[in-house]
C-alpha beads as a LAMMPS data file, in Angstrom:
LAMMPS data file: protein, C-alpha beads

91 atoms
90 bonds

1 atom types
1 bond types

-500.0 500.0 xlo xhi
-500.0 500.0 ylo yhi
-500.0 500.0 zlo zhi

Masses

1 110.0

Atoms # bond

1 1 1 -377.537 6.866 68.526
2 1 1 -377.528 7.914 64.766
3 1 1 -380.998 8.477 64.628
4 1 1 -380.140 11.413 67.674
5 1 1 -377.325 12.635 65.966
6 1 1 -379.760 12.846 62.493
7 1 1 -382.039 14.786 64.525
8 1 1 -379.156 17.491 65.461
9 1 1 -378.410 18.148 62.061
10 1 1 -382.096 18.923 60.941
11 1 1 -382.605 20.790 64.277
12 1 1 -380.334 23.351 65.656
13 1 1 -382.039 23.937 68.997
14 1 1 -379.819 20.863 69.999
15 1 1 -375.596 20.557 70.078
16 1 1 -373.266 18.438 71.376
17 1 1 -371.659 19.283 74.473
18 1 1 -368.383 19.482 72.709
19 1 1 -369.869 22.425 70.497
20 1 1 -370.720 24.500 72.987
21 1 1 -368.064 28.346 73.145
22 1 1 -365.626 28.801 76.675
23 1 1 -368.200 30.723 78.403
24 1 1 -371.730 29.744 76.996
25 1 1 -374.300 27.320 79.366
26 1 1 -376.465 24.830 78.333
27 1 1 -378.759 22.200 79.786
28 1 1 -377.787 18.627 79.244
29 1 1 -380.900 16.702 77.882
30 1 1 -379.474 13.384 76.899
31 1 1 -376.196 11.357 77.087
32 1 1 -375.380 8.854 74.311
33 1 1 -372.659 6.800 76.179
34 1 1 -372.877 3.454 77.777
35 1 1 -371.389 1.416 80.140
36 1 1 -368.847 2.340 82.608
37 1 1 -368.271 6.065 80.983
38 1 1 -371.729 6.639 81.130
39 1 1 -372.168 5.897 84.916
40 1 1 -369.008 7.615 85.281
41 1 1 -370.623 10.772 84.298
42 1 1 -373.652 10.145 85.868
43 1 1 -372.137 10.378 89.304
44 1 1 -370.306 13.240 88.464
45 1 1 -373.730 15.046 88.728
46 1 1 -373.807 15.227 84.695
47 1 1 -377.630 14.198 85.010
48 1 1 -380.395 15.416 82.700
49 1 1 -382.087 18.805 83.071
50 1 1 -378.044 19.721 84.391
51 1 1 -376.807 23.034 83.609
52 1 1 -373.309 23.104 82.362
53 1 1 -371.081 26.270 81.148
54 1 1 -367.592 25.885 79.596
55 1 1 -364.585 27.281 81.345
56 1 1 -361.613 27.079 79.008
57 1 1 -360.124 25.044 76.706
58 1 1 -356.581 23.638 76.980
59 1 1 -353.903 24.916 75.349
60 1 1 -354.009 22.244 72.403
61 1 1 -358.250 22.498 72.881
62 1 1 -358.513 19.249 73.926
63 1 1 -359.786 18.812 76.979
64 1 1 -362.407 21.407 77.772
65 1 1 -363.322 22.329 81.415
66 1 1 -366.682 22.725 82.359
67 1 1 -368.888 24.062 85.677
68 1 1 -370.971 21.261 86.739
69 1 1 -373.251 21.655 89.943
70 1 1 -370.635 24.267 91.496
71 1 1 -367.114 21.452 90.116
72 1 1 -364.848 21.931 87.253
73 1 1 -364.935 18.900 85.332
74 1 1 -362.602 18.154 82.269
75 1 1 -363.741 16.429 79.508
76 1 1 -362.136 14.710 76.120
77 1 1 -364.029 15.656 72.848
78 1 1 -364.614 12.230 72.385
79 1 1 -366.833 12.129 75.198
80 1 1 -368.603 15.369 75.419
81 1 1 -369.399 15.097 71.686
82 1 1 -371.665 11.974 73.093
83 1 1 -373.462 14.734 75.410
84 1 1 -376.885 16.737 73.611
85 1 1 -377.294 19.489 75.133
86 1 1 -379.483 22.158 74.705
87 1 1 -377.981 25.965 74.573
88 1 1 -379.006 28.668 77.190
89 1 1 -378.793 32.535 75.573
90 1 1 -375.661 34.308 76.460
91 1 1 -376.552 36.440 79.288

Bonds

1 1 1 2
2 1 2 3
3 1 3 4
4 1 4 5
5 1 5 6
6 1 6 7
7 1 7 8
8 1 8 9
9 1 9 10
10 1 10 11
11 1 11 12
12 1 12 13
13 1 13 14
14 1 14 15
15 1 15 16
16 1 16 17
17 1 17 18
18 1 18 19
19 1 19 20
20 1 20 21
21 1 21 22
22 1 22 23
23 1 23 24
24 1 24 25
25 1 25 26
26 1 26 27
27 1 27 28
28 1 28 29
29 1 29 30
30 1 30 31
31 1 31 32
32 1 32 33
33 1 33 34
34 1 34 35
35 1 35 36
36 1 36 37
37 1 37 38
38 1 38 39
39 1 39 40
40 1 40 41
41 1 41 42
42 1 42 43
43 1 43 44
44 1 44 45
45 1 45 46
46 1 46 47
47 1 47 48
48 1 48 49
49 1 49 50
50 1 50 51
51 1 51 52
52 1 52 53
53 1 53 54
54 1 54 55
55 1 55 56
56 1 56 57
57 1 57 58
58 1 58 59
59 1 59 60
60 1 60 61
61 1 61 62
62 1 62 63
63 1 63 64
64 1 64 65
65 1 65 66
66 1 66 67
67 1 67 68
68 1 68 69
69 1 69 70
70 1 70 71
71 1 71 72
72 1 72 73
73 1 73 74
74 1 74 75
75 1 75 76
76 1 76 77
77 1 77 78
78 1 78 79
79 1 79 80
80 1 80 81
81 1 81 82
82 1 82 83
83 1 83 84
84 1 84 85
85 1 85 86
86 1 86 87
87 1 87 88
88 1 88 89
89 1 89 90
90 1 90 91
């Protein structure tokens, strides 16, 4: 898991989920949880090659809503800073 997160800081093509603006899409390309939050999320159609747009942020910015496959899903920090993603340009 560091070795991905290196790999974000020397190339910007790649964020977290969590850095992602209210309004922007990207396509999830890898998810660095395990366990029972990472099947979690895996049946909530947050597969690879997903795209994703953020909705809005709560009023303290924590969680964020995002589309997912037509659903709004909410989402600590926490977790979707464990999401790479990779950005779509704003249309």
């Amino acid at each position: 898991m560091d070795q991905m997160k290196l790999q974000l800081s020397k190339n910007s093509e790649y964020k977290t989920l969590a850095e992602i603006k209210v309004g922007q899409r990207a396509i999830v390309v890898r998810l660095l949880v395990e366990g029972l939050t990472r099947r979690r999320l895996l049946d909530l159609g947050l597969l690879p090659r997903t795209e994703v747009r953020a909705l809005m942020k709560s009023p303290m910015g924590d969680p964020t809503a995002y589309d997912i496959r037509g659903s709004m899903l909410a989402l600590r920090s926490e977790d979707a800073s464990k999401i790479i993603v990779k950005p779509l340009p704003l249309r």
